[in-house]
Structure formats: C-alpha cells, structure tokens
N, C-alpha and C positions, 0 to 999 in steps of 0.2 A: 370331353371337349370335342365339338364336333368339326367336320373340315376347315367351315367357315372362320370361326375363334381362330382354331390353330393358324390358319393364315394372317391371319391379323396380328397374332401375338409374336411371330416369326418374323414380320412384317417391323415392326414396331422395334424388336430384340437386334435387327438389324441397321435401321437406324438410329437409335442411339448409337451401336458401334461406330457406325460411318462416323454421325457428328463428335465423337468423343477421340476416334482419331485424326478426327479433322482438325480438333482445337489442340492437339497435340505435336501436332506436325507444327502448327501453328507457334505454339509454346517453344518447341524447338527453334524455330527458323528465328523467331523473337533472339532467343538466347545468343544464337550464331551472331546474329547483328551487333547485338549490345556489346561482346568481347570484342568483334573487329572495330566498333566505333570505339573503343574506349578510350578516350581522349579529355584534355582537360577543355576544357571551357576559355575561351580569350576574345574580349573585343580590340581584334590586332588592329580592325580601322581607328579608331580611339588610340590607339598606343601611337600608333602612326601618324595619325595629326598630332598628337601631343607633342613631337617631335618638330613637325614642322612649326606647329604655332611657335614653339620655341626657338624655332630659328630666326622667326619672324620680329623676335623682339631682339635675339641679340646679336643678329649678322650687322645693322646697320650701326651698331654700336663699334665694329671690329674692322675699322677701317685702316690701321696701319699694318702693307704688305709687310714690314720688315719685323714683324712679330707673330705669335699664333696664341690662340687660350690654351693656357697648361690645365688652372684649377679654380676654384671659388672657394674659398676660407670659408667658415662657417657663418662667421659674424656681416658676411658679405651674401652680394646677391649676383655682381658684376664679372664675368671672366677678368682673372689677371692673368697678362698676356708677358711673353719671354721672347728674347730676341730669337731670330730664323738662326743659330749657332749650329757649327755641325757637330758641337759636341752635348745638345740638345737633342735625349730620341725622340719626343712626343713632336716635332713639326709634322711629321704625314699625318698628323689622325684627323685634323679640323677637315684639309681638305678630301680624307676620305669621310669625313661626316656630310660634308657638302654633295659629293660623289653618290651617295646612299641616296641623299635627299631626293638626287636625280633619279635614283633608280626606283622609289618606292611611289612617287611622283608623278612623273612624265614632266614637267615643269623645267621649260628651257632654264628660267631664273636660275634654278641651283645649278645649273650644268655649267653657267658661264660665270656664277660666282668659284663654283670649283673649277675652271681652268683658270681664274685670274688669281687664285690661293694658292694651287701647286706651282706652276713655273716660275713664282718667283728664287725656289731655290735650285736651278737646274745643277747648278755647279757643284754640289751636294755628291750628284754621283763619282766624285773620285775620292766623296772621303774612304781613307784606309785607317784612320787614328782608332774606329773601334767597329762591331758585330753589328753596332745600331741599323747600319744604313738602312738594312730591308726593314725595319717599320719607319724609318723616315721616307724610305722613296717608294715602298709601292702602293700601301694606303691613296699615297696619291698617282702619283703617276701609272702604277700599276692598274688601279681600279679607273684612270681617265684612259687608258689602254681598251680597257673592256667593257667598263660600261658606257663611256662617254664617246668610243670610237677613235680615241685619237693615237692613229699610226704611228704619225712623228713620234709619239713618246717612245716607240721598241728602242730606237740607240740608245736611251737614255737610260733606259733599265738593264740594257745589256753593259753597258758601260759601269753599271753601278754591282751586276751582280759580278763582273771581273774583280771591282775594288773589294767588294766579300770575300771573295774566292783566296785573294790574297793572303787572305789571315788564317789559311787552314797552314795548321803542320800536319804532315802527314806521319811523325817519330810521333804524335799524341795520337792523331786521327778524328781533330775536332777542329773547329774554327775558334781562332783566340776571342776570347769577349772583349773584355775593356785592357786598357792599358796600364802598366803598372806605377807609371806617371801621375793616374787620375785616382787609382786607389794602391797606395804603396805596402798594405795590409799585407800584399803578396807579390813576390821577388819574380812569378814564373811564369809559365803559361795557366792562363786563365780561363773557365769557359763556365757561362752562367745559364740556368735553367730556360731562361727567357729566349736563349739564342735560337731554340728552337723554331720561332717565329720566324726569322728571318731567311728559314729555309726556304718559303716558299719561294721567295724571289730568284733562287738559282733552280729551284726545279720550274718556273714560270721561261726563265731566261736557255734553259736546256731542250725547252721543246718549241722556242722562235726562233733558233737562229742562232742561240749564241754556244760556247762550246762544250762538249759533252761531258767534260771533267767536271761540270757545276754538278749536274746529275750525282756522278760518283760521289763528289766531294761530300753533299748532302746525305746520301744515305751512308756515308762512312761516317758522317760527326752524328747522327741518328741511334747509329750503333753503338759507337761507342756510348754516347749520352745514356743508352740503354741499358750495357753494361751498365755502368759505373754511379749514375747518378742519382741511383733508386735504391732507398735499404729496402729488407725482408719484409717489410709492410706496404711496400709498394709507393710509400710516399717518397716528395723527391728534398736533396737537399737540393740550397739555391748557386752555391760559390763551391766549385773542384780547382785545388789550385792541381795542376801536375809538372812534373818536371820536362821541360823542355826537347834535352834531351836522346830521354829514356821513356817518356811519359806514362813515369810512375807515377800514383797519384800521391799528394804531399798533405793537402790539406781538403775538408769536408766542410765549411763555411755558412754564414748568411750572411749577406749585407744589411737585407730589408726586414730578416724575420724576426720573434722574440730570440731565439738563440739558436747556435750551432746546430745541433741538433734537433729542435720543432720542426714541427711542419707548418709552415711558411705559407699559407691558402693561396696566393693568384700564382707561388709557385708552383703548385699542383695545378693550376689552373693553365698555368702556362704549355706545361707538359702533356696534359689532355688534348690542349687545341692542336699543339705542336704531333704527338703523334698521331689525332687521327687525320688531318692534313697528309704525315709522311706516305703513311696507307691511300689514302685516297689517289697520293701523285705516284703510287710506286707497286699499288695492288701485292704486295707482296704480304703474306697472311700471317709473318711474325709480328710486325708492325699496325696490324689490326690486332690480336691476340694482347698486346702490351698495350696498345691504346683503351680496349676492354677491359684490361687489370685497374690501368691506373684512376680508369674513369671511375669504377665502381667502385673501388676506396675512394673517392672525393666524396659520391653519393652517399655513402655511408656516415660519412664523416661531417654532414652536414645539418644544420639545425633546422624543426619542422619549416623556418619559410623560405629555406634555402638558399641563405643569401647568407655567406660565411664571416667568423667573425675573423679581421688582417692575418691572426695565426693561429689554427685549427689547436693550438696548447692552451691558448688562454679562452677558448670558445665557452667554458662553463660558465666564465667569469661574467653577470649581466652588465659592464661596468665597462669594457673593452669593446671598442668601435669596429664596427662593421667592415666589408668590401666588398661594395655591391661592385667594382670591376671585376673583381674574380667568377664574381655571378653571370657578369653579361660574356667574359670571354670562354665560360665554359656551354651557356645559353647557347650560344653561335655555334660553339663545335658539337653539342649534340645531335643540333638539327641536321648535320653533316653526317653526324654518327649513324641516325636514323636512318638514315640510305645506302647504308653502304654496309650494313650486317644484314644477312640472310633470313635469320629465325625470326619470324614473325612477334615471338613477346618480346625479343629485343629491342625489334624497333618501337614498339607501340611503349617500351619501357622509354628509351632514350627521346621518343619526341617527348611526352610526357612529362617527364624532367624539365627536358627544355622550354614545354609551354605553362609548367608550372613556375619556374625560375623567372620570366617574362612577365608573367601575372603577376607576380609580388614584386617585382621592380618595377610596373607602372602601377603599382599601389600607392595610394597615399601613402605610406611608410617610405618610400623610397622615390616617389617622382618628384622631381622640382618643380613642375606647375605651378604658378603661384606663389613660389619660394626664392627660385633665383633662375638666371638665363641658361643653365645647363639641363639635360634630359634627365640626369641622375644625382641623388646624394649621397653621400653618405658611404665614400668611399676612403683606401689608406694606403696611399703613398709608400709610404716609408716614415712608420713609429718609431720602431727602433732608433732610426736617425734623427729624432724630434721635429718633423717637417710631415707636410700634407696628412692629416691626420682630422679623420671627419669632413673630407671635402667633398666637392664633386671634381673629376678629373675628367680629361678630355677625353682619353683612352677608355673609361669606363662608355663615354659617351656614344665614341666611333664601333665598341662593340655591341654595342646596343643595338643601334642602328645596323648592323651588320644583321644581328637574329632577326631583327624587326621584318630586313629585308629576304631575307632565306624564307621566313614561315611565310610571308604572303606567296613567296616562289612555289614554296610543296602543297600550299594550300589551291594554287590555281591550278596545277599540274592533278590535284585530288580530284 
C-alpha cells in the first residue's frame, strides 16, 4: 500500500471514529434527557377549565349565603346544600373552591364571589365545641388571606386558631377531636386521624402574630399522632380514644372505616397531607422521614388507576365504591412532597403519582362534566354509617382544585 492509500484509509478509519462517537455522545445526552423528563403526560389547561365551566353552571344555582354544597347523591345532578352550622366541617371548602378559582384564573368574578361565601360565617371562629374549625375557617379565610390579599381576615384566624389551641391537653399531648356529646361511643379524650389538617392553621397563625404555643402545640399533637396512631404497617387507624388523665390510650377505633382495624383509605390519605405539611412548616427531618413511610404504603396499596377503593380491606372487592377524595387529597400533598425531598428519583417519583392520580380524576371515569355540577364523582363519605356513598363531595372538590392549582404553580416555575 502506498503512502497515498495509507492516507486515505487512516483518513477514513478516523472518521468513522469521530462520527460514531459523535452519535454516541449524542445517544447518551438523549438518555440523560429522557430520565430527567420523565413525567406523566396532562392537559392541566383542560382540567382546569373543566373546573371552571363547572363552576359556571352551578354557582348561580347556589344563591343561599346561609348554606354551602356538602354532596350530590348519585341519582342526582344538583348540589345539596346544608346549613352554615358550626357543627358542620365542610363549610370552608366551597369557598376555598371559589378561592382556587381566583388563583388558577386571574378572574376578579371568583375573587368576589369568594369573599361574599367566606365572611358570612365570621363568628365560626370561637367555635371550641370541636377540632373542625381549621378546615371550616382557613379553606376560606385562610386562603382569602393569601391569595385574595385580605389582611383584615389575620384577626380572624388568629382568633380562631386560639379557640383550636384550646382543645389541646397537654396529660395526652393532642388536640381533643370531637365531643363526646356528638359521638358517646367514647367516654374520654378523643383525637381522630383527620385532625391533622387543622394543624396548619396554628402553624399559619404562629408565624403572624399570634402566639408561639400554637407552634408547640402542633408539633406535640404531630408527635404523639406519630407515636401512637400508626400500626407496624404504617397504616393509620382513624378513632384513639385516650384517657384524660393519664393519656393512656384506651381504645383503637373507626368511625368512617369498614372496621376497627382496616385501613380506612382518605384516612391514610389524611395522614399523608397532614404530615407532609408538618415537615414543610417545621423542616424538621423526622417528620419528612414519616411522611415518606406513610406516603409509600398508600402508594403501594393502591389499585393501577389510583383512585382507592373508601377502605383499602374491601379494595379486591370490584363491587365496593370508590374515593376519589382520598385521590385528590393525597394528589395535592404529593405535589408538595415533590419539593421538598432532595433525591432526585424521589421527586420525579412523587410528582408522577401525583400527575398520574390528576389524569384519572379528570378522566371520564371520574369527571362530572356532563353528569352533574360538581368537579368529581364518585366519592364516600361515610359507608359504614350508611350515608354519602357514591357521591361527589365538596371536599373531594376543594382538593382537587387545590392539585389543579399547585401543578400549574411547579409547572410555571419549570
């Protein structure tokens, strides 16, 4: 071979190299992309109108201030509405549905249909008779605080997380739930899985102004709830009665679930939201660590379209109704979750979830478009107690709208 060739063929031998590591690199950088995109798929603007069109057909239906929509029966299409009762918890969720509306919106409309829905019940805040207050008052006043801008409302919630505050004993180290008046099932101090919600409003009200003991109070009823309310599987029961006091605990309960001992789905659901909120207001890494346990037994424990059936016992059963609010209040906390864990497949696992759980609640299977004036169907109350069963609920609604309004939030920030 003479100089010539040789060069040529060296020539040649080295180009291919170049372009075959070139489509290489290529192939790689590909791959890098694909694992940091990997995300589910969602037309959140479509979810999000569907919301509002929805609104659009049944706010002018919902003209009496002195009521709010709880639910729609199956055989129905029309919110049936319950009196403003302060022993009523679902009164904050309409007008934080209205509240969302504003935020996902811009749309003065919903801004002033939701201040003319929250302040009709201001006097709310001294209820003390139970735990509810914080999802009756900051749904609304809370979120017309922050997103709506209105100042005046701080007395009002600082007012109301004192009347919470009241119900902590610190011989148990939890806030009492209900009263034993309203369920006489149990003679003692009470505290139900749900309470955890209402935490935020003393950690909201501990860092405006009002006093620091809300702060304590909530991560001590956090704690203990932690202890005590979770068996070795990580699921939670829903009803601790304890003793007063000594607070020993006395009994292990349900009210809403199949039984004593099941697992009770929106109360697992509840516990998810509840602690990874506590972590978020308190950064403190045991309360992430337990919000990661509990979250990931829910996930497990869920069927392929992620929308649980009322109690994760009876889930085989294809005959046993649904809870898409346990869907949309765990939907909301993940996207919460996503940000606030470091490991990169965690987040990309927890939004995931969460924008999977989103897409099959605005699916035909589970949207009321077309079916009735609520965002969701197909949700359960309380079977066990033979009521709300197969409906849509308001609360299922207000969490909805809630995720709705979080992923347009991480998506414009993306």
């Amino acid at each position: 071979m003479n100089k010539t060739m040789r060069f040529k063929m060296l020539l040649l031998i080295g180009l291919i190299s170049f372009v075959g590591c070139k489509n290489s690199n290529k192939t790689n950088k590909t791959e890098t992309i694909s694992v940091s995109e990997n995300t589910i798929d969602i037309d959140l603007q479509k979810q999000i109108n569907d919301c509002i069109n929805q609104l659009e057909i049944a706010v002018p239906k919902l003209t009496d201030l002195t009521k709010h929509p709880r639910l729609i029966d199956t055989d129905s299409t029309e919110w049936k509405q319950v009196n403003n009762h302060k022993l009523i918890w679902t009164s904050g969720f309409y007008p934080g549905v209205l509240w969302y509306a504003y935020n996902v919106t811009g749309n003065k409309r919903w801004k002033d249909e939701a201040i003319k829905r929250t302040e009709v019940f201001e006097d709310f805040k001294n209820i003390t008779e139970h735990h509810d207050i914080g999802f009756m008052m900051f749904p609304a006043y809370g979120l017309g605080y922050q997103i709506g801008d209105k100042k005046e409302y701080k007395d009002i919630l600082l007012t109301s997380a004192a009347s919470l505050a009241s119900r902590f004993n610190p011989k148990v180290g939890t806030i009492r739930s209900w009263s034993n008046k309203m369920h006489p099932r149990w003679q003692q101090h009470i505290t139900i899985i749900d309470n955890m919600l209402n935490l935020e409003l003393l950690f909201w009200a501990a860092k405006n102004g009002g006093d620091k003991k809300f702060y304590d109070i909530a991560v001590k009823h956090s704690e203990t709830t932690m202890k005590n309310h979770f068996r070795d599987d990580l699921t939670s029961w829903h009803v601790l009665e304890y003793d007063s006091i000594n607070g020993n605990i006395l009994n292990r309960h349900t009210k809403q679930g199949y039984a004593d001992d099941s697992r009770w789905s929106r109360g697992q659901a509840w516990g998810v939201y509840g602690y990874i909120m506590v972590y978020k207001e308190t950064k403190d890494k045991k309360f992430l660590d337990f919000a990661k346990k509990i979250t990931d037994k829910y996930l497990d424990l869920l069927p392929e379209d992620m929308v649980p059936a009322w109690d994760f016992d009876v889930q085989n059963d294809p005959k046993e109704e649904k809870d898409a609010s346990a869907a949309a209040i765990v939907a909301s906390a993940l996207l919460d979750l996503s940000t606030l864990v470091e490991d990169k497949a965690d987040q990309d696992r927890y939004y995931n979830a969460a924008v999977k759980m989103l897409k099959s609640l605005g699916s035909e299977n589970y949207s009321a478009v077309g079916k009735a004036d609520s965002f969701l169907l197909h949700s359960t109350g309380a079977k066990s107690l033979g009521h709300e069963i197969d409906v849509a609920l308001i609360y299922a609604d207000y969490y909805y709208i809630e995720a709705l309004s979080r992923l347009k939030k991480l998506k414009a920030k993306k």
